[in-house]
N, C-alpha and C positions, 0 to 999 in steps of 0.2 A: 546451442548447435555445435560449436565449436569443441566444448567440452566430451561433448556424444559421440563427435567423426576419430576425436583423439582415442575415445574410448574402444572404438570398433577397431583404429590402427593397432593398439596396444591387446585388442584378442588373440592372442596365436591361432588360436582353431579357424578363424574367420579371416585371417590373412593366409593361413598354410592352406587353409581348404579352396581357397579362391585358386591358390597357384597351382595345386595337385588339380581341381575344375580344369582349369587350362590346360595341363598337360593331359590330363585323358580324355579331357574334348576332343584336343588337335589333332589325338591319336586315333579316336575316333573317324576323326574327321579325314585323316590320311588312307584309314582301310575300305571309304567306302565310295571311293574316288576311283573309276575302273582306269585299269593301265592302258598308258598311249607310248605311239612310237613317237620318238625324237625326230624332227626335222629330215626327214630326206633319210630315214633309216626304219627300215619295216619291222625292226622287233618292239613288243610293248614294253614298257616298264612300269612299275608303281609309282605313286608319288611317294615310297617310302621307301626309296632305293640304297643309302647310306644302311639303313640296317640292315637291305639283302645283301651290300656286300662286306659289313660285319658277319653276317650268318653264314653265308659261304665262305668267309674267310676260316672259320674254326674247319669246315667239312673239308677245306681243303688240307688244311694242316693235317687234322688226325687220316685223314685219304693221301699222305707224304707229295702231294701240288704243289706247284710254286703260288706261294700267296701275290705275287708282284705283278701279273701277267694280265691281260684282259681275258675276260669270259662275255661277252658280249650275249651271251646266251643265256643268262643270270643274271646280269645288272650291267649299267655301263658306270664307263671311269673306272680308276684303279683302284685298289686297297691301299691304304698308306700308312698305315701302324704299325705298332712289333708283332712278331709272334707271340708273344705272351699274350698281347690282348684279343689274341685270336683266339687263344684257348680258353681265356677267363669269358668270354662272348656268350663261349657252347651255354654257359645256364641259360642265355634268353635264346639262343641257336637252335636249341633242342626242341625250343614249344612250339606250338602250332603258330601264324604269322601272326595273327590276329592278337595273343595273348603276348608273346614275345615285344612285340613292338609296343603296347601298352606297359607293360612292366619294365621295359626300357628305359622309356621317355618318362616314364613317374619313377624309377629310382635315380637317374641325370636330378629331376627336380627334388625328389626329398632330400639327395645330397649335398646341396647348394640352400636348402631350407632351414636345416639343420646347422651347416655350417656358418649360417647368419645370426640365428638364434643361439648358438652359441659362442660369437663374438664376446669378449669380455670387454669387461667396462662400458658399456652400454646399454639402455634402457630398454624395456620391451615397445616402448614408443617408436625409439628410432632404429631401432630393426624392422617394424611393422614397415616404415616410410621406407627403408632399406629394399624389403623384397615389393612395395609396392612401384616403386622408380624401375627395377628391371621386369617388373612382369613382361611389356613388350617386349623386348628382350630375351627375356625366357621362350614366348611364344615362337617367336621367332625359329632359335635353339630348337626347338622340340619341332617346328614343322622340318623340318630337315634330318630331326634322329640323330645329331651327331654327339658329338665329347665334352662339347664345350662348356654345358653347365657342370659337368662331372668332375673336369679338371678343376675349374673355377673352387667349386668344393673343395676337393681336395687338398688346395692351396692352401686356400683359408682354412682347413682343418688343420693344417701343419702347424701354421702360424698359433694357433689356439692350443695345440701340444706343448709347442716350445712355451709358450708364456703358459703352463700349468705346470711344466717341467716335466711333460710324460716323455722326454727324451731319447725312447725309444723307439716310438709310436710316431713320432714328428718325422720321421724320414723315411718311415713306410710311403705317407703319404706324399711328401714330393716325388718320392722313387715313381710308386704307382702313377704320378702324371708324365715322366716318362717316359716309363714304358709303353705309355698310351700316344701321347706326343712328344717327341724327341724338346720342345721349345721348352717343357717345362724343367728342364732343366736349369733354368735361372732362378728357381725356387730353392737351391740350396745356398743363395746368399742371404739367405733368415737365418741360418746358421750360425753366423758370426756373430752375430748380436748376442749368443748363449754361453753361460760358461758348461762347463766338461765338454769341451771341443772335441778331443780326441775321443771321446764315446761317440760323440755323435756322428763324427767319421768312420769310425769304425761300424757303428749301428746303418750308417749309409753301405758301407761295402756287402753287410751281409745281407742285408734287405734286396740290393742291386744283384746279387749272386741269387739269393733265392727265384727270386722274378725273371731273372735270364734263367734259371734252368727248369723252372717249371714247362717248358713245351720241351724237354725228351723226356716226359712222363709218355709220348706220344711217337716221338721222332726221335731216330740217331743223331749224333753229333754233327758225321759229316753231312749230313742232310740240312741240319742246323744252320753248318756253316753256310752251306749253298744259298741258303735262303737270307742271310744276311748279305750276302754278296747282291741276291737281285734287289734287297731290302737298299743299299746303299747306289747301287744304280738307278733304282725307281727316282730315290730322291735328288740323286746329280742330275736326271733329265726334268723331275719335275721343277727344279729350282729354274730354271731356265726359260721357264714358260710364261711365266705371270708377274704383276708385279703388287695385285689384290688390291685392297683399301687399307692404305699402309705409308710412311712414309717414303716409300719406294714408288708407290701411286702416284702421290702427289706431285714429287721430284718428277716422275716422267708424262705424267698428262696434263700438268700446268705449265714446264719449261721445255719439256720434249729434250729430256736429258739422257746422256748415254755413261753410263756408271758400272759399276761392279757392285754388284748387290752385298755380296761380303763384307766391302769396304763399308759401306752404308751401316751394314747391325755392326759391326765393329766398334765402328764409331757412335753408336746407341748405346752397346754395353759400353763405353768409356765414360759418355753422358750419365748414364744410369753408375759405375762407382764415383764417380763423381763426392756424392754427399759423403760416401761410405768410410770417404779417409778421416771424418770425426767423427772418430771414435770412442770420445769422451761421452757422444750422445747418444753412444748404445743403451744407455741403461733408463732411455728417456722413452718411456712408453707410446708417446705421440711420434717421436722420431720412424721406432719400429713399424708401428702401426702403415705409416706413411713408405716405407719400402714396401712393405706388402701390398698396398695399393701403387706403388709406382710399376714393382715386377708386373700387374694382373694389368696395367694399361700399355707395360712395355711388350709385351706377350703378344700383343696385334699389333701396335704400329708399326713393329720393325720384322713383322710379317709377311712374306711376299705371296702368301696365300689366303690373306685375311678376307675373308668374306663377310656377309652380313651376317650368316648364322653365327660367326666366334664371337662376336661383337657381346655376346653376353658377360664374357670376362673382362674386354676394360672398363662397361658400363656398370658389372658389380663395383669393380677397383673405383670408379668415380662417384656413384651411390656411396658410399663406404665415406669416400673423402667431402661431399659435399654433406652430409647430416655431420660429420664432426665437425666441416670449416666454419670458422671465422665468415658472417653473414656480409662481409661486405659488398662495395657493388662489383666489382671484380669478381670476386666468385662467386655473386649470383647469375653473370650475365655468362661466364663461362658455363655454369651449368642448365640455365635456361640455353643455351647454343647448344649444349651436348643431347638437352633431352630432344631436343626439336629436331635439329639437324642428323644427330647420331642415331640415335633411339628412334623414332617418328618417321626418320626419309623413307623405309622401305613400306610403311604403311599409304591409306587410301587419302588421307590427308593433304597427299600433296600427287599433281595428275600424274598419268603415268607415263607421260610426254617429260616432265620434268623431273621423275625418277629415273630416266633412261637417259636426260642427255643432258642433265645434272650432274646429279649425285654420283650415278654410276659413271658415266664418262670422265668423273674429274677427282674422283676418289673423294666426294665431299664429307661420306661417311666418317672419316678419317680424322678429318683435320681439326674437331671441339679433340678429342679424345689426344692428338699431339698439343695443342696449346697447355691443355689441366695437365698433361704430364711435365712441361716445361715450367709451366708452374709452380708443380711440386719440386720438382728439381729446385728449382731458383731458390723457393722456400725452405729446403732441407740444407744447402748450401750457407746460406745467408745468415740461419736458424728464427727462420721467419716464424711466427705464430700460426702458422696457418691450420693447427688446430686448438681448437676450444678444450683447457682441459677437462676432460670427460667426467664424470660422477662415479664413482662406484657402482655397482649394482645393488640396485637398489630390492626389496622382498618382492614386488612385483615383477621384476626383472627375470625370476626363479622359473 
């Protein structure tokens, strides 16, 4: 029995097809849901609303709109991306809602499916167990439409560049989760770990110049500027609002603390170079590896927008880290916490009394996913074992 479950994890077709199931179920399942108005507001919306104002974002852009403003009349909430991924949008913006929003939600998931399976130095076993740990997770991501499996991807696709040495190709990819979300920005500390530095820098600027100028294919410059300006005021009012499922969460609805949120990720990014200053163990495969997962868990805790949907990129980062840890009882009891508590709270598992004034009220989502990063931290410091050296890939692995 054991031997036959190993064998269905280790099938690619029957783990990627389960995940792509899910993701055009949910999509399904989003289109056929009639729209309702909001609380005390008579217009409808979809339950697929992040993609209407993906899709209107592009029709605003090439129609010279400010992408930053409410339209209440099209979706609610604001847009909160660059222009670049307003215009990169129009391929799914252009099709009909129904076809759009399916090819959406299944290329978010092929690109996170891909970029697991093509993780190096790992077995097709434990990549099977890999996207089997975030399917929740995934689900999740795709009932909402948003970036976060995409990004995720594309992270891990950087990571997979540099360690093949396509070193021109690895900075496309963190650029591109940039221009998508500004946080992914913290993926060019993979960087260091690689020698020809200065290509890589350099292959970063023209990457970052190409992808900023791609929207005056559509729009003038000083239009351009404008909309960066309301792009940059969107985000000073939005920061102000919230403090998500995040270490800024915690800090303010368990001690009811009054902080500066800046000061907060400042002091995250210092925690996070931390390890970075040994640099002797750049060339230590497990070491790298273990940045790449610390970035994808530091990306939501130090998030003051993290919601349940992003949650799929520290839960990959922590999938990633518990198939290669060290099985002790410590990391097993952290990652039984992570899948239950993190992964599981927004499911039916637990009442919906104690998902609202729980999890939600106290940012419980949050707090497996800060322990395993602190973790990791203590253990790249320390140069704790805390992964198993890996195997090569193996023919099956192909």
């Amino acid at each position: 029995m054991k031997e036959k479950l190993k064998k269905i994890i280790s099938n690619k077709l029957i783990i990627s097809g389960l995940l792509i199931a899910i993701s055009i179920g949910s999509s399904i399942k989003l289109l056929t849901v009639e729209p309702a108005p909001l609380p005390g507001a008579p217009i409808k919306y979809t339950e697929y609303n992040n993609y209407m104002i993906f899709k209107y974002s592009f029709l605003h852009l090439i129609n010279n709109n400010d992408l930053y403003k409410k339209y209440p009349h099209e979706h609610y909430d604001l847009y909160k991306y660059t222009p670049t991924f307003a215009l990169a949008f129009g391929a799914f913006g252009i099709l009909p809602d129904w076809l759009g929003l399916i090819l959406w939600n299944l290329f978010n998931s092929l690109i996170l499916i891909l970029a697991i399976y093509y993780l190096p130095r790992l077995n097709i076993y434990q990549k099977g167990l890999i996207l089997l740990i975030i399917a929740n997770e995934l689900f999740t991501s795709i009932q909402s439409s948003q970036t976060n499996a995409l990004i995720t991807g594309l992270l891990i696709f950087a990571f997979i560049c540099l360690e093949n040495k396509k070193i021109f190709w690895a900075p496309l990819f963190i650029t591109a989760s940039v221009f998508i979300k500004i946080f992914g920005i913290l993926g060019f500390a993979l960087l260091l770990f690689y020698p020809e530095k200065w290509k890589l820098i350099l292959y970063s600027i023209f990457w970052s110049i190409v992808l900023f100028l791609l929207p005056l294919i559509f729009i003038d410059f000083s239009q351009y500027m404008e909309l960066f300006t309301s792009y940059g005021q969107m985000l000073t009012n939005d920061h102000s609002t919230s403090y998500g499922y995040s270490v800024m969460g915690i800090m303010h609805t368990w001690f009811e603390l009054v902080f500066n949120k800046n000061a907060v990720v400042l002091a995250g990014a210092f925690i996070f170079l931390l390890p970075l200053v040994k640099y002797k163990m750049y060339k230590d495969y497990n070491f790298r590896l273990l940045t790449l997962i610390s970035i994808l868990i530091w990306l939501i805790i130090f998030n003051h927008k993290a919601e349940s949907p992003t949650f799929i990129i520290a839960m990959t980062g922590i999938a990633i880290w518990f198939i290669n840890s060290e099985k002790n009882k410590l990391n097993i009891a952290l990652f039984v916490f992570a899948f239950i508590f993190t992964s599981m709270s927004p499911t039916d598992i637990f009442p919906p009394v104690v998902r609202k004034q729980f999890f939600e009220t106290y940012a419980i989502k949050a707090l497996p996913c800060v322990l395993i990063w602190f973790k990791i931290i203590y253990d790249m410091v320390t140069m704790g074992n805390i992964l198993v050296k890996t195997k090569e890939i193996d023919s099956n692995a192909k």
